[in-house]
C-alpha positions in Angstrom: 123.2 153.8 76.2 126.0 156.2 75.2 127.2 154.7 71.9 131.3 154.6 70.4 132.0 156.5 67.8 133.8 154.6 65.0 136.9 156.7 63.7 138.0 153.9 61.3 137.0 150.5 60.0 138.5 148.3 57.6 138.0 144.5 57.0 140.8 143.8 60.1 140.1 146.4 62.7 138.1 149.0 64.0 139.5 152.1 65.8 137.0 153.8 67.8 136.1 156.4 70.6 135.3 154.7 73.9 133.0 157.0 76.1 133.4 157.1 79.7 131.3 154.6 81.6 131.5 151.7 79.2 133.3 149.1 80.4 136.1 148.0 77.7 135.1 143.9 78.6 133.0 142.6 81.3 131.5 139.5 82.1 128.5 140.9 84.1 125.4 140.0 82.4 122.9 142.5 81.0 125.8 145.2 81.1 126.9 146.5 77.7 130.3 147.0 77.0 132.6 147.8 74.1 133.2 144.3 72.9 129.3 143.4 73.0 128.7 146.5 72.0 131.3 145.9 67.9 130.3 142.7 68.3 126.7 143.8 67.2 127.8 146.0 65.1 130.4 143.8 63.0 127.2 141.2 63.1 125.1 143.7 61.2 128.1 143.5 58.2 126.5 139.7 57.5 130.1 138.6 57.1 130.0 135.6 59.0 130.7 134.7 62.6 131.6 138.3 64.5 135.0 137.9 66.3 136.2 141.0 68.2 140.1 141.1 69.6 140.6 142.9 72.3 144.1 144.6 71.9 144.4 147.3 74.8 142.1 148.4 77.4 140.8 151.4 79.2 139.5 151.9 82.3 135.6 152.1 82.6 135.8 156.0 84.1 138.2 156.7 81.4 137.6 157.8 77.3 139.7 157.5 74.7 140.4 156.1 71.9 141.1 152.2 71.4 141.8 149.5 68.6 140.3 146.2 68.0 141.1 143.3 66.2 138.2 142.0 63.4 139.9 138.0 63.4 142.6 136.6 64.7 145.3 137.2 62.8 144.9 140.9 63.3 144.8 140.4 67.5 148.1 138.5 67.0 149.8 141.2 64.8 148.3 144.0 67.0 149.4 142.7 70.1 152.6 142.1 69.1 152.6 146.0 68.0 150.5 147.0 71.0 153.8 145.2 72.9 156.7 147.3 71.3 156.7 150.0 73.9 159.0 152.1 70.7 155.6 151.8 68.0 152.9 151.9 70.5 152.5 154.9 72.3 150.0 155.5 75.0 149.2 159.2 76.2 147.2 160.0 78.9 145.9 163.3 79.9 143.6 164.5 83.0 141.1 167.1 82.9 141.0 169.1 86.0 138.9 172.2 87.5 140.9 175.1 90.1 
């Protein structure tokens, strides 16, 4: 299983790499997907009950970079950022061959 590569982690998010294949969130069981996959990893901390926000998404076929929230107060506040089209800026680029 292709793991994410953690770019940043602080006590209220974690901003990470999302390989291609992974599903952001899924509910099909036995599959691994990024929110199972941090929620492991935030339960390895020992810093009591692992909660993981879910504050964008990206296709399964696609990579990129993606933020999650740590509690809830961080979802709220990111969400509300994620929302302001002005702050929030999504790019998306294709790869193509010929």
């Amino acid at each position: 299983m292709i793991q994410p590569e953690i770019l940043y982690e602080d006590a209220q998010l974690i901003i990470c790499y999302k390989p291609a294949g992974i599903a952001t969130q899924t509910k099909k069981l036995g599959q691994k997907d990024m929110v199972s996959i941090l929620l492991n990893h935030v339960a390895q901390e020992g810093t009591g009950q692992p909660f993981i926000g879910v504050v964008h998404r990206l296709d399964q076929p696609v990579e990129g970079v993606m933020v999650f929230a740590k509690n809830s107060t961080a979802a709220a506040k990111l969400s509300l950022l994620a929302a302001d089209k002005e702050n929030f800026i999504k790019a998306y680029y294709a790869v193509t061959e010929g």
